[in-house]
N, CA, C and O atoms as CSV, one atom per row, in Angstrom:
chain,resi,resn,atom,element,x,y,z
A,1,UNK,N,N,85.115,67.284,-366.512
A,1,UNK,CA,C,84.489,66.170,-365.848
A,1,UNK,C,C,83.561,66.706,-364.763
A,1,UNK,O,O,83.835,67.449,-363.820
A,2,UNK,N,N,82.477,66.194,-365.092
A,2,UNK,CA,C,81.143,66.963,-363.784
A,2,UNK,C,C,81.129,65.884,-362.824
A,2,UNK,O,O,81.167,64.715,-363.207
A,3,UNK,N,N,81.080,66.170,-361.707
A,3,UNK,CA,C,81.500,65.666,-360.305
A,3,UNK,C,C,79.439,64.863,-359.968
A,3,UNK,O,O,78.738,65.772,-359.523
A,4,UNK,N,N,79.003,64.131,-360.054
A,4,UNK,CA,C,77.817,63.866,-359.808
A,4,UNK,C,C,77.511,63.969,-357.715
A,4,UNK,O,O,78.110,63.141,-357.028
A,5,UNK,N,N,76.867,64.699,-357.229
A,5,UNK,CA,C,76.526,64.756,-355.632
A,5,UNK,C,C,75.099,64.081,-355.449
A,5,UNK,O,O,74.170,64.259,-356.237
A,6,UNK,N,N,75.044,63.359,-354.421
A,6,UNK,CA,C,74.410,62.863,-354.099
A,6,UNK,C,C,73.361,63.666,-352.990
A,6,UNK,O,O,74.024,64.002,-352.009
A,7,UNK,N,N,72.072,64.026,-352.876
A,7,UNK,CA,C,71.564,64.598,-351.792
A,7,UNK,C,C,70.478,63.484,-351.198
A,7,UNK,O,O,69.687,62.809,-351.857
A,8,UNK,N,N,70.650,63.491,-349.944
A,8,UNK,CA,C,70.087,62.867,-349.080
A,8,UNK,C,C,69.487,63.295,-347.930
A,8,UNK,O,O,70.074,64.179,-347.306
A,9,UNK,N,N,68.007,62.693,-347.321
A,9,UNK,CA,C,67.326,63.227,-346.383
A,9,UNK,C,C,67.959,62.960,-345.423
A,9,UNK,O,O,68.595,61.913,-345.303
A,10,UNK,N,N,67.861,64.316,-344.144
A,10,UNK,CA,C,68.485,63.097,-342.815
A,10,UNK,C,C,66.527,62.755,-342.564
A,10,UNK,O,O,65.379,62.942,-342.966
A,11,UNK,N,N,67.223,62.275,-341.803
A,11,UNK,CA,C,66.056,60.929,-340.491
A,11,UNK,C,C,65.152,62.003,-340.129
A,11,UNK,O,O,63.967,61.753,-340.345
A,12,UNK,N,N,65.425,63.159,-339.623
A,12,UNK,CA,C,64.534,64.398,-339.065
A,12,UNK,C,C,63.835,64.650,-340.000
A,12,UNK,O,O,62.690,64.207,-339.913
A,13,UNK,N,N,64.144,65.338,-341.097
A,13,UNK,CA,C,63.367,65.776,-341.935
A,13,UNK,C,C,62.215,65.418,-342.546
A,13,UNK,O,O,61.130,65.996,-342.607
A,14,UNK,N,N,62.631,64.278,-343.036
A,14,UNK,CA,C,61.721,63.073,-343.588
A,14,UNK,C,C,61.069,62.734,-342.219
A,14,UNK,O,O,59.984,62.255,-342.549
A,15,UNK,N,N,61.117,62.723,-341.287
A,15,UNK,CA,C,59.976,62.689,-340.354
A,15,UNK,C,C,59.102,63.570,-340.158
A,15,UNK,O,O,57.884,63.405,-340.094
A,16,UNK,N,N,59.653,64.459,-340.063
A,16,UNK,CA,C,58.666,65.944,-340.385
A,16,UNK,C,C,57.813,66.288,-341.065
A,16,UNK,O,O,56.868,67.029,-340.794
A,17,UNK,N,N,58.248,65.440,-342.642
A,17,UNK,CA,C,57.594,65.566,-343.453
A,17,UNK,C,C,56.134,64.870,-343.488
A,17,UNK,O,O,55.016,65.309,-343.758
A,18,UNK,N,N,56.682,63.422,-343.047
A,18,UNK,CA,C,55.772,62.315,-342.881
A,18,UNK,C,C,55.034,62.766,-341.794
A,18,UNK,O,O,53.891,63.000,-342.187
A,19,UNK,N,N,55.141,62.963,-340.784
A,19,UNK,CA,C,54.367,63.408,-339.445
A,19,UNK,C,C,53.301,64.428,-339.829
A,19,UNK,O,O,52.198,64.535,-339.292
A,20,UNK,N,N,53.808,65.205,-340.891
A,20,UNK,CA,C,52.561,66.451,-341.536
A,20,UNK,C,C,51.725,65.338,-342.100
A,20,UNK,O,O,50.707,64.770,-341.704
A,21,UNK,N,N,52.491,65.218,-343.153
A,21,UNK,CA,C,51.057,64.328,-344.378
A,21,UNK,C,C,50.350,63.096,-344.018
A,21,UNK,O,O,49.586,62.440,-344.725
A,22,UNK,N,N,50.762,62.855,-342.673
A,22,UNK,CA,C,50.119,61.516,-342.356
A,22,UNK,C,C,48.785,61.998,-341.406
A,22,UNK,O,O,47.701,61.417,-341.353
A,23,UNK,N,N,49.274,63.505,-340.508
A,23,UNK,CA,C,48.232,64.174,-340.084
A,23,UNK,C,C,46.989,64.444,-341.159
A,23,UNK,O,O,45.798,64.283,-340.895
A,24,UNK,N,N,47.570,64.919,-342.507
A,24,UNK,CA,C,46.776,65.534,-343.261
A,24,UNK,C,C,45.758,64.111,-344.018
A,24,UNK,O,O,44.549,63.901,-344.116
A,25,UNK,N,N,47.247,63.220,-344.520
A,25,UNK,CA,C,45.853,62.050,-344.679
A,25,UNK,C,C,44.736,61.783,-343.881
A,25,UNK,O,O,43.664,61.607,-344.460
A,26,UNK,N,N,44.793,61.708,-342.436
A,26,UNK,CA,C,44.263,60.847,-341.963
A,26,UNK,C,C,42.965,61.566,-341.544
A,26,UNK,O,O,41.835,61.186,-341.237
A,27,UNK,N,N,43.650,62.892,-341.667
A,27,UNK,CA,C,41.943,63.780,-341.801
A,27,UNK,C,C,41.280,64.748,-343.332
A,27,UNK,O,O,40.360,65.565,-343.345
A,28,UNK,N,N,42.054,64.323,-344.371
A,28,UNK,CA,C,41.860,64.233,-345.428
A,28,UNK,C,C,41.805,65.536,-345.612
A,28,UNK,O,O,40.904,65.726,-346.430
A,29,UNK,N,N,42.269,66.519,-345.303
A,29,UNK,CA,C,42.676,67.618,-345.147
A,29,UNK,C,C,42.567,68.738,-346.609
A,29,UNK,O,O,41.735,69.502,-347.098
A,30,UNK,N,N,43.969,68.263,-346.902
A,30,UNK,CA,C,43.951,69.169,-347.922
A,30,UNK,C,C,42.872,68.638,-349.560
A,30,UNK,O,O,42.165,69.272,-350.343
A,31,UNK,N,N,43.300,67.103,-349.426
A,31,UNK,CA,C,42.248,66.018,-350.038
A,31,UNK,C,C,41.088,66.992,-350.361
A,31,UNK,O,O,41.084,67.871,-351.223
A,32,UNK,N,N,40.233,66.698,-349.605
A,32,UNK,CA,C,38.926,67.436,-348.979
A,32,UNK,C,C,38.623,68.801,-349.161
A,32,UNK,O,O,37.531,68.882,-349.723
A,33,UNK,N,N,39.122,69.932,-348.927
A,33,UNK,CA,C,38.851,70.838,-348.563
A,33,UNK,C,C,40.570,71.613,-348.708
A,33,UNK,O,O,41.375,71.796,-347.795
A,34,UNK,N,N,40.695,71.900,-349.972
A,34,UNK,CA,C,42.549,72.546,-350.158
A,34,UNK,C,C,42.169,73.724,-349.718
A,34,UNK,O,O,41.033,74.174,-349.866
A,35,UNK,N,N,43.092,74.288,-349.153
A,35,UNK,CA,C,43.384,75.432,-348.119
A,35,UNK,C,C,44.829,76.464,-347.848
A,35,UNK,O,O,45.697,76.436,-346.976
A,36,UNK,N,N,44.650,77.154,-348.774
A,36,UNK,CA,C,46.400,77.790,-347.918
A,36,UNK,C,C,46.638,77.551,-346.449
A,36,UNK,O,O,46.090,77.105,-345.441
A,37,UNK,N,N,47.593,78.014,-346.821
A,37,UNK,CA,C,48.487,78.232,-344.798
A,37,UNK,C,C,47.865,77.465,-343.796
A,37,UNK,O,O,47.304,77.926,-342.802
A,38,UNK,N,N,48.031,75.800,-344.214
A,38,UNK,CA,C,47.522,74.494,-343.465
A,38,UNK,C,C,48.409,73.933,-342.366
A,38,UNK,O,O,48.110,73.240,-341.394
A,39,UNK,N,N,50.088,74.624,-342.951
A,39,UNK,CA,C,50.990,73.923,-341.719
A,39,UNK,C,C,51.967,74.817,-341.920
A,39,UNK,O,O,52.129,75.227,-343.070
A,40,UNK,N,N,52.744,75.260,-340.941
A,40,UNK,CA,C,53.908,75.804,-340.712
A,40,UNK,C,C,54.475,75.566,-339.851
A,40,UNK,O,O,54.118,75.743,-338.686
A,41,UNK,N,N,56.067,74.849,-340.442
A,41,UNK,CA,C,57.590,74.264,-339.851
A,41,UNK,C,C,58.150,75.129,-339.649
A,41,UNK,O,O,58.391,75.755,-340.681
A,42,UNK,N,N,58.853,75.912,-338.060
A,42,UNK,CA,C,59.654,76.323,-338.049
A,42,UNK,C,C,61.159,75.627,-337.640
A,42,UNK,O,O,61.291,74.688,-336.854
A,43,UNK,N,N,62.236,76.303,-338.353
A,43,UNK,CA,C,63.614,75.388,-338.162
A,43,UNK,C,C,64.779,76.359,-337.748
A,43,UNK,O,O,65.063,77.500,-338.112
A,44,UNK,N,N,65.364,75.463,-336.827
A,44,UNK,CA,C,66.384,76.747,-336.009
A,44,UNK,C,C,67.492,77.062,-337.072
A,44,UNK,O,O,68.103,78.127,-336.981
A,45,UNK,N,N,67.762,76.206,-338.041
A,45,UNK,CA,C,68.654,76.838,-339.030
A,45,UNK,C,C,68.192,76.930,-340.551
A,45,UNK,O,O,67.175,76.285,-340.808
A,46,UNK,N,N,68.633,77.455,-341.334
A,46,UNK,CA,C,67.984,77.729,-342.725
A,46,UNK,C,C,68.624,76.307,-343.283
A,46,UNK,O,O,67.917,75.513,-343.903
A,47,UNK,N,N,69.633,76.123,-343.086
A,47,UNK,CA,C,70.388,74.943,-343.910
A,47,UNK,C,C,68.857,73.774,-343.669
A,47,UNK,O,O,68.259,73.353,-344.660
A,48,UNK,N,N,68.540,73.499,-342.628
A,48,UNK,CA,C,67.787,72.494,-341.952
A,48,UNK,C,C,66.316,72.904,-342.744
A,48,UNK,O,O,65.792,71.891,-343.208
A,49,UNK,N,N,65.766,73.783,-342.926
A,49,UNK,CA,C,64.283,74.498,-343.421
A,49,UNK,C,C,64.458,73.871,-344.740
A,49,UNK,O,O,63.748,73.074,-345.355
A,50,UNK,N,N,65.426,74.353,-344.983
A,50,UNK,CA,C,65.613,74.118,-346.847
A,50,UNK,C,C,65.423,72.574,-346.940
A,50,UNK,O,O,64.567,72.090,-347.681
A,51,UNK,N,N,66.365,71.709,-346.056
A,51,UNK,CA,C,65.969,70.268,-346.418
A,51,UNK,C,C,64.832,69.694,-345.926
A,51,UNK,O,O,64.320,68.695,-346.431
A,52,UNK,N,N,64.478,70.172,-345.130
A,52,UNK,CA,C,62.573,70.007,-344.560
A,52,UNK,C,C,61.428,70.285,-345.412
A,52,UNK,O,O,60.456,69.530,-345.402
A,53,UNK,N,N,61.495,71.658,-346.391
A,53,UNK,CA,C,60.757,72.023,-347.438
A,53,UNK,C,C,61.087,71.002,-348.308
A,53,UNK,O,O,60.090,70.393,-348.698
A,54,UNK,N,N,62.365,70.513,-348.845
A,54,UNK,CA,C,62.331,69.671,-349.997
A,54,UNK,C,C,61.455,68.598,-349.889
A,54,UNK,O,O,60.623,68.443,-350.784
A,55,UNK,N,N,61.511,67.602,-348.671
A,55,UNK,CA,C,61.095,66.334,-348.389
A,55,UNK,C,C,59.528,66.849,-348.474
A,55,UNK,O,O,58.737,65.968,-348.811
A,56,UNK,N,N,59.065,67.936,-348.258
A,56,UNK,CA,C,57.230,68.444,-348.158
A,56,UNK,C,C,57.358,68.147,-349.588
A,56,UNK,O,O,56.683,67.273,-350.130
A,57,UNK,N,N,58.422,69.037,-350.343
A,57,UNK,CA,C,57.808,68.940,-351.683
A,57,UNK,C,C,58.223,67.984,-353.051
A,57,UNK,O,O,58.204,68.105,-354.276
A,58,UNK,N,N,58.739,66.613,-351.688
A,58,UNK,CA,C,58.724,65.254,-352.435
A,58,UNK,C,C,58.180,64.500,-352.416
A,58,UNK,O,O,57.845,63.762,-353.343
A,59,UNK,N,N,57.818,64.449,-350.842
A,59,UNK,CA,C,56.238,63.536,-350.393
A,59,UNK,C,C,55.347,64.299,-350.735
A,59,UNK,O,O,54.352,63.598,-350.558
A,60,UNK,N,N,55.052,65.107,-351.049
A,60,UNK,CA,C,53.451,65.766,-351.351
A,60,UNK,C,C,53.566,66.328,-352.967
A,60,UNK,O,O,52.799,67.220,-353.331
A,61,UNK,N,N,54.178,65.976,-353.541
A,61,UNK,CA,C,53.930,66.372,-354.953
A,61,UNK,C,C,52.844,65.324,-355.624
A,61,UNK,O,O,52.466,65.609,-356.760
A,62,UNK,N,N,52.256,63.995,-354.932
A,62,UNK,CA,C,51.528,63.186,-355.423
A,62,UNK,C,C,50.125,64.277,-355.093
A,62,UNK,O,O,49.376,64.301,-356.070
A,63,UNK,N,N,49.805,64.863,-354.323
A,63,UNK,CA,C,48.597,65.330,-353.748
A,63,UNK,C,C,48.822,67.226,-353.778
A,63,UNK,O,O,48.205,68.039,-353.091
A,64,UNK,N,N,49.814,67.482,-354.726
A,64,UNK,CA,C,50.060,68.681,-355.180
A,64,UNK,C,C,50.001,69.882,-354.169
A,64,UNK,O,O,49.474,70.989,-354.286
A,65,UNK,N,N,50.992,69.087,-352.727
A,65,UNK,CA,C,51.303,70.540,-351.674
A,65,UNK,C,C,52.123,71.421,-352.284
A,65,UNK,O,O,52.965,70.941,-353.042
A,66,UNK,N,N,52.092,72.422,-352.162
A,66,UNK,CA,C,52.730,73.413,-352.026
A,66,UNK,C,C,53.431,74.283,-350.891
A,66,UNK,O,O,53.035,74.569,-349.761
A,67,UNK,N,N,54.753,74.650,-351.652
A,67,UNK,CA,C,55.473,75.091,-350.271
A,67,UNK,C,C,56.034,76.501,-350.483
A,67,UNK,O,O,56.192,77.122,-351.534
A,68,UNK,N,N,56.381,76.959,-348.806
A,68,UNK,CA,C,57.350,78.479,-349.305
A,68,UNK,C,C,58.222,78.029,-348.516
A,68,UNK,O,O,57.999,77.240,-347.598
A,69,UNK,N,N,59.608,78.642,-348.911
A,69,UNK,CA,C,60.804,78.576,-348.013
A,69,UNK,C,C,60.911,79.773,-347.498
A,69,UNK,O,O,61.112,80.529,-348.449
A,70,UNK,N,N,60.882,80.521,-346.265
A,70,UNK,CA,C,61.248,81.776,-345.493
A,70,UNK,C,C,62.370,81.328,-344.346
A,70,UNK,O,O,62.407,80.798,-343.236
A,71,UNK,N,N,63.515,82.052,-345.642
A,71,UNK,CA,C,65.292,82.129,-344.662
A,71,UNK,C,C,65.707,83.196,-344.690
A,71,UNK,O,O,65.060,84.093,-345.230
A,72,UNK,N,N,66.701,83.377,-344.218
A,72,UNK,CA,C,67.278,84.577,-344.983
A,72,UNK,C,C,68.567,84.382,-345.892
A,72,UNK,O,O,69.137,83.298,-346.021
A,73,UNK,N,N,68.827,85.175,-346.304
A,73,UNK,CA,C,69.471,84.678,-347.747
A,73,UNK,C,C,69.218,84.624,-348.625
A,73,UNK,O,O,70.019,84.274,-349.491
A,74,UNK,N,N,67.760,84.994,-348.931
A,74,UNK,CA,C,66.736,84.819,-350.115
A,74,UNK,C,C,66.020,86.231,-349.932
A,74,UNK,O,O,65.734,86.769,-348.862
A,75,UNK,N,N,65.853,86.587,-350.899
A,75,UNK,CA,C,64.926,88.303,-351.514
A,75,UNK,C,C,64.084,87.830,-350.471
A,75,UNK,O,O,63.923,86.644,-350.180
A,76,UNK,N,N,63.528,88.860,-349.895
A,76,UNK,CA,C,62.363,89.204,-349.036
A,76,UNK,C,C,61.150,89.151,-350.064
A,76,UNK,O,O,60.205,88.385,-349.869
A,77,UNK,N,N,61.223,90.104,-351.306
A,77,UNK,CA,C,60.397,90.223,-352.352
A,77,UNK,C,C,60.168,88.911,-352.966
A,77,UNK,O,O,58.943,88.793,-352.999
A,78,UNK,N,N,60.680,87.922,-353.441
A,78,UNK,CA,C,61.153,86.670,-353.553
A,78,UNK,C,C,60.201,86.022,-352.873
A,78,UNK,O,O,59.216,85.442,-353.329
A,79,UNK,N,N,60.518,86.139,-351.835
A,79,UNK,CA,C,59.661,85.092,-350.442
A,79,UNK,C,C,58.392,85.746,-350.367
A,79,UNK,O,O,57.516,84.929,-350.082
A,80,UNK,N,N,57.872,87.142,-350.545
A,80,UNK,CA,C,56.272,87.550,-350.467
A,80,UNK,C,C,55.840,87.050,-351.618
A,80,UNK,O,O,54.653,86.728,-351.587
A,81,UNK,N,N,56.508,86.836,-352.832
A,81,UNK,CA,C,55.761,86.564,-353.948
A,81,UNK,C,C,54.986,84.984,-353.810
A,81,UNK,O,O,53.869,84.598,-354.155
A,82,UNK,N,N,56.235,84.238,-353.087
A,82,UNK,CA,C,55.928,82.856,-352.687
A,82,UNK,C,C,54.633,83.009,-351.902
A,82,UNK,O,O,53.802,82.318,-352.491
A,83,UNK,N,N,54.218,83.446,-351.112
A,83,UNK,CA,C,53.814,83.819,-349.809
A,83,UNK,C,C,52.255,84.153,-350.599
A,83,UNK,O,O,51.213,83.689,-350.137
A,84,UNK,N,N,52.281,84.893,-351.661
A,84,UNK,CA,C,50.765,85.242,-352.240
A,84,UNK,C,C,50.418,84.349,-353.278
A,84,UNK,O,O,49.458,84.445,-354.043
A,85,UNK,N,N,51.306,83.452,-353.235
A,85,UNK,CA,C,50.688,82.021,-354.244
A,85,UNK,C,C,50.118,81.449,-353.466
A,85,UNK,O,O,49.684,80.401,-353.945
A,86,UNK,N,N,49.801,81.621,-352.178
A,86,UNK,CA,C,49.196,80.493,-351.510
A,86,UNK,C,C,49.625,79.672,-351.126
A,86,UNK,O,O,48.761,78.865,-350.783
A,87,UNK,N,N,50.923,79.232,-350.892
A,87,UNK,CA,C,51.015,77.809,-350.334
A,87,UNK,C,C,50.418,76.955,-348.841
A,87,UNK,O,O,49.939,77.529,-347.863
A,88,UNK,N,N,50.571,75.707,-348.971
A,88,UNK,CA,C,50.051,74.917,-347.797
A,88,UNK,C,C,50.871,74.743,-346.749
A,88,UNK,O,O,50.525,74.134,-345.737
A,89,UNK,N,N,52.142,75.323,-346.937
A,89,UNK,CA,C,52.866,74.470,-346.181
A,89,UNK,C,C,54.336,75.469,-346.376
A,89,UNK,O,O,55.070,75.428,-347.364
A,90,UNK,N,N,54.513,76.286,-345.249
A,90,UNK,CA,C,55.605,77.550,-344.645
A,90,UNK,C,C,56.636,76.482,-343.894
A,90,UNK,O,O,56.402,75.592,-343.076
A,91,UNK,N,N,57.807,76.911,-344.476
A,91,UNK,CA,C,59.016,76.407,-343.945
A,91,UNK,C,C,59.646,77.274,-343.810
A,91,UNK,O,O,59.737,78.166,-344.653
A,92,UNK,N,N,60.594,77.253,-342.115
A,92,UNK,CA,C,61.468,78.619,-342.264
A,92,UNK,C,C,61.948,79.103,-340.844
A,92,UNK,O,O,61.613,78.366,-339.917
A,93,UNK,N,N,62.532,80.000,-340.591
A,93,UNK,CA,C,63.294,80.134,-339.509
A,93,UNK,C,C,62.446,81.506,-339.222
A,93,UNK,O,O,61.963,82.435,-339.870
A,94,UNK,N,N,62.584,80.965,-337.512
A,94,UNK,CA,C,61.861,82.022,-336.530
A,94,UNK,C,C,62.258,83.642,-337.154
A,94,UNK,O,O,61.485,84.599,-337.175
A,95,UNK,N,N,63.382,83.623,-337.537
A,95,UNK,CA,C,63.376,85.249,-337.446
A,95,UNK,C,C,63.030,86.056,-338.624
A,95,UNK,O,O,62.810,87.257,-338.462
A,96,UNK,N,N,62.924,85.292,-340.313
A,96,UNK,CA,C,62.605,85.532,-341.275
A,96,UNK,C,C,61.225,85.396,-341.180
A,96,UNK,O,O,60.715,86.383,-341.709
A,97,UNK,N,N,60.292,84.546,-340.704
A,97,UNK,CA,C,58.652,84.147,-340.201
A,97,UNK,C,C,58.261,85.590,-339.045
A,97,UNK,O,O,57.074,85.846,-338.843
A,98,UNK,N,N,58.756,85.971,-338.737
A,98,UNK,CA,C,58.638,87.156,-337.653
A,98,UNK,C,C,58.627,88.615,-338.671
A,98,UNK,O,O,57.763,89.474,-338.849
A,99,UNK,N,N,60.046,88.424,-339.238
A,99,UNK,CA,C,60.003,89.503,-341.053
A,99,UNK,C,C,58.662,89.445,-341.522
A,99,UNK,O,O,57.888,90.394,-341.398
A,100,UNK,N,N,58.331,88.263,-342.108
A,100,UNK,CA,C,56.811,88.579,-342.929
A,100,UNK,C,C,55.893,88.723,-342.034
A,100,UNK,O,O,55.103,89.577,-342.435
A,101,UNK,N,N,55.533,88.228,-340.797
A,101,UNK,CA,C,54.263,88.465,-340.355
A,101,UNK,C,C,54.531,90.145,-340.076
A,101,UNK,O,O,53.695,90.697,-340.791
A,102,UNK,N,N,54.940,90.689,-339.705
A,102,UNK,CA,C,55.335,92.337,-339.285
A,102,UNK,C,C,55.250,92.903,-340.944
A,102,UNK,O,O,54.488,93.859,-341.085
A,103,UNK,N,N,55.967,92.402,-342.233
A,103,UNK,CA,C,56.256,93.228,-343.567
A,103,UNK,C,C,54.866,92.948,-344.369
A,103,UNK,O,O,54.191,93.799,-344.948
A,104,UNK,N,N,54.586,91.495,-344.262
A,104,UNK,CA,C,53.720,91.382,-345.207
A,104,UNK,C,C,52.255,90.325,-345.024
A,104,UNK,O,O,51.893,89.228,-345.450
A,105,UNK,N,N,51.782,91.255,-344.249
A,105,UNK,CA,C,50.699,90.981,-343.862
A,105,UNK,C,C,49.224,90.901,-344.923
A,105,UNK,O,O,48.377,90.015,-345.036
A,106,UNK,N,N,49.367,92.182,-345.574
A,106,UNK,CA,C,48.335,91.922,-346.322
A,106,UNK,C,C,48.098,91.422,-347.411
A,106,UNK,O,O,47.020,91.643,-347.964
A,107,UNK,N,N,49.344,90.391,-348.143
A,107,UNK,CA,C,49.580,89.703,-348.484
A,107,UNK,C,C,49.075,88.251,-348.355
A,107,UNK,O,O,48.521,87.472,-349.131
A,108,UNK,N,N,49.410,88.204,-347.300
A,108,UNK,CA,C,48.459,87.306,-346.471
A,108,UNK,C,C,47.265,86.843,-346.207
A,108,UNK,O,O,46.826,85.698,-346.318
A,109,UNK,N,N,46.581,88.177,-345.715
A,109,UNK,CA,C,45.239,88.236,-345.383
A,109,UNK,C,C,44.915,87.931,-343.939
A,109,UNK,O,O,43.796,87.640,-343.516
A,110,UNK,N,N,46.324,88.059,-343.047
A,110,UNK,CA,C,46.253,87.992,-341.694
A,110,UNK,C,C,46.256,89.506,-340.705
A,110,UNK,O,O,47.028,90.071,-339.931
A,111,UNK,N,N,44.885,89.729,-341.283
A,111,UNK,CA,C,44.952,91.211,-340.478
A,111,UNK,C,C,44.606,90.987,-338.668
A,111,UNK,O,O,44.610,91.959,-337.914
């Protein structure tokens, strides 16, 4: 018997989310002119990043954002690969975001 779980936004997140894309609508942002590395959330815990990235990439799958998750707990290699797709929109905790800007910079293109 498979146990069905329910996942749910808290109130924060989904504000977070909304507070980005309502910025981005209202200046038509990515709309207009798509752009990597347009916004970056940092979150004091990974548990919290992870549900902040989801809600980016539930509200913005109509307008095709893209996201990276940077926690730890996850391949470093993993997370640069994310990281050179381009995404719009970095979610992630201060001390893993501190990891890539120092590891993988030219990746980036933030010399």
């Amino acid at each position: 018997m498979k146990m069905a779980r329910a996942v749910r936004a808290t109130p924060c997140s989904v504000a977070m989310a909304c507070e980005a894309r309502t910025h981005t609508a209202a200046r038509q942002g990515l709309l207009d002119t798509p752009q990597a590395l347009f916004a970056l959330v940092l979150s004091p815990t990974r548990e919290l990043a992870i549900q902040i990235a989801e809600q980016f990439e539930a509200l913005g799958a109509g307008v095709g954002v893209r996201t990276a998750r940077l926690v730890g707990g996850i391949d470093m290699m993993a997370q640069a690969i994310a990281l050179g797709r381009r995404p719009h929109v970095l979610v992630g905790t201060p001390g893993r975001v501190v990891d890539h800007l120092s590891n993988t910079k030219a990746r980036l293109g933030l010399y």
